[in-house]
C-alpha positions as CSV (number, residue, x, y, z in Angstrom):
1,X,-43.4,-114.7,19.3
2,X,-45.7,-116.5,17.0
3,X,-43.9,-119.3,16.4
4,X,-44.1,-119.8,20.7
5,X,-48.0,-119.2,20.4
6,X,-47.3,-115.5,22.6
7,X,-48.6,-112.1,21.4
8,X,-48.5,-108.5,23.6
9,X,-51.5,-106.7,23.9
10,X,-49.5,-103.1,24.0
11,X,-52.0,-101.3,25.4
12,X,-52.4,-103.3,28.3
13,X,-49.1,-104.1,28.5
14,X,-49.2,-108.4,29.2
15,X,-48.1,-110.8,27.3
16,X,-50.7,-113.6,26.4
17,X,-50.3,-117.3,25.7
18,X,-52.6,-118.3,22.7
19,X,-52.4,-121.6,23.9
20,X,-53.9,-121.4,27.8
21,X,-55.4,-118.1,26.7
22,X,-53.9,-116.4,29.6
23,X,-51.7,-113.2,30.5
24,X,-48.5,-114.7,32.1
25,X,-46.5,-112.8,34.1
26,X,-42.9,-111.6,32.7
27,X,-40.9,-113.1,35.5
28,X,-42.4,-116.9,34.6
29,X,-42.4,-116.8,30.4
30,X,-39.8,-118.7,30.2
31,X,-40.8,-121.4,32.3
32,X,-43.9,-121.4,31.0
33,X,-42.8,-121.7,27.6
34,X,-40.5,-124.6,28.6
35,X,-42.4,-126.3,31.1
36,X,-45.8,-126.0,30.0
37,X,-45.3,-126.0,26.3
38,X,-42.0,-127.8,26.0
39,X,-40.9,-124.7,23.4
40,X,-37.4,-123.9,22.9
41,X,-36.5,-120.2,24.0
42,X,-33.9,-118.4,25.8
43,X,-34.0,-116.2,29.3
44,X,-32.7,-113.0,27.3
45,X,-35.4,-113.7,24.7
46,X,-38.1,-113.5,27.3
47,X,-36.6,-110.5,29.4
48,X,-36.2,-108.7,26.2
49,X,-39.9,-109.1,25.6
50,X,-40.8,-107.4,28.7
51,X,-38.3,-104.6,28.2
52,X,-38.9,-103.8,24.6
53,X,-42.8,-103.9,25.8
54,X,-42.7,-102.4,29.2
55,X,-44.4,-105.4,30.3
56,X,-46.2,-104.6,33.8
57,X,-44.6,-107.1,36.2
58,X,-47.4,-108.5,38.0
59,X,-50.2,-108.4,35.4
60,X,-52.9,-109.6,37.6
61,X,-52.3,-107.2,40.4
62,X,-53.5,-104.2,38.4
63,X,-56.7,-102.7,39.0
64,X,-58.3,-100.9,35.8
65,X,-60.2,-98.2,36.5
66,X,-62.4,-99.1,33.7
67,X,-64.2,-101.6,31.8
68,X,-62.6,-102.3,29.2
69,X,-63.1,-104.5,25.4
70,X,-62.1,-107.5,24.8
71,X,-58.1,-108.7,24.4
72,X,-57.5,-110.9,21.5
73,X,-56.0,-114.1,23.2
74,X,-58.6,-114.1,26.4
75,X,-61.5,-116.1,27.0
76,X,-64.7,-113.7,27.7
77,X,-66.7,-114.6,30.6
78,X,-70.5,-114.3,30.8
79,X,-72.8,-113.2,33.8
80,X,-70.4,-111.3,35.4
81,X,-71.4,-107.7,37.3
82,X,-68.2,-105.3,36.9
83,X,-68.4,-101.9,38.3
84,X,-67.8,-99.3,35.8
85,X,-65.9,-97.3,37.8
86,X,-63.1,-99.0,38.6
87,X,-63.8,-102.2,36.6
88,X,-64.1,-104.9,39.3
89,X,-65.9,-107.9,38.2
90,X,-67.6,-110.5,40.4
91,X,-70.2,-113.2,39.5
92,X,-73.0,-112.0,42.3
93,X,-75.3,-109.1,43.2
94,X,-74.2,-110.0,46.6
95,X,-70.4,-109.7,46.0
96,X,-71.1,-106.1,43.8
97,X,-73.0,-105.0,47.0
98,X,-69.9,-105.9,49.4
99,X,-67.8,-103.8,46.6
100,X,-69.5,-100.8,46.2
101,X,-70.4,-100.7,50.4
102,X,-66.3,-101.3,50.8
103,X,-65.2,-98.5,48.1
104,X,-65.8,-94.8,48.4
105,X,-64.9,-94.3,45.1
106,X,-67.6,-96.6,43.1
């Protein structure tokens, strides 16, 4: 995985590209290795990742519930507001307002 520039945060259960400094989703590894990085890999490389891992499938679909550190591989963000209940994250008082007035839970 190193040698492609790719590490798994477990916990969260992505894979990240060291490179972009993004997660990428399971189902488009391999193309983005290829395509993007013009790295030699296979298809059953890539799908073993995600089964050896439990990689979620749609990494940017999952909500939280929390705040949580930082992941090693990801660019931080300042300024945001994030709700510390379920961990949304927006960039304006405004938007936080619409969020908490939307959500019974937060």
């Amino acid at each position: 995985m190193m040698r492609l520039g790719l590490c798994v945060n477990m916990a969260m259960k992505v894979t990240i590209c060291l490179e972009c400094h993004s997660v990428i989703k399971p189902s488009d590894l391999y193309h983005h290795i290829i395509k993007t990085h013009l790295m030699p890999t296979t298809i059953p490389f890539c799908q073993g990742l995600q089964t050896k891992y439990n990689l979620h499938p749609d990494p940017h679909t999952v909500q939280l519930g929390s705040v949580i550190k930082a992941i090693f591989g990801l660019d931080l963000f300042e300024g945001y507001l994030t709700c510390d209940t379920c961990g949304y994250a927006c960039g304006t008082k405004k938007a936080m307002q619409q969020h908490l007035k939307k959500s019974g839970n937060c």
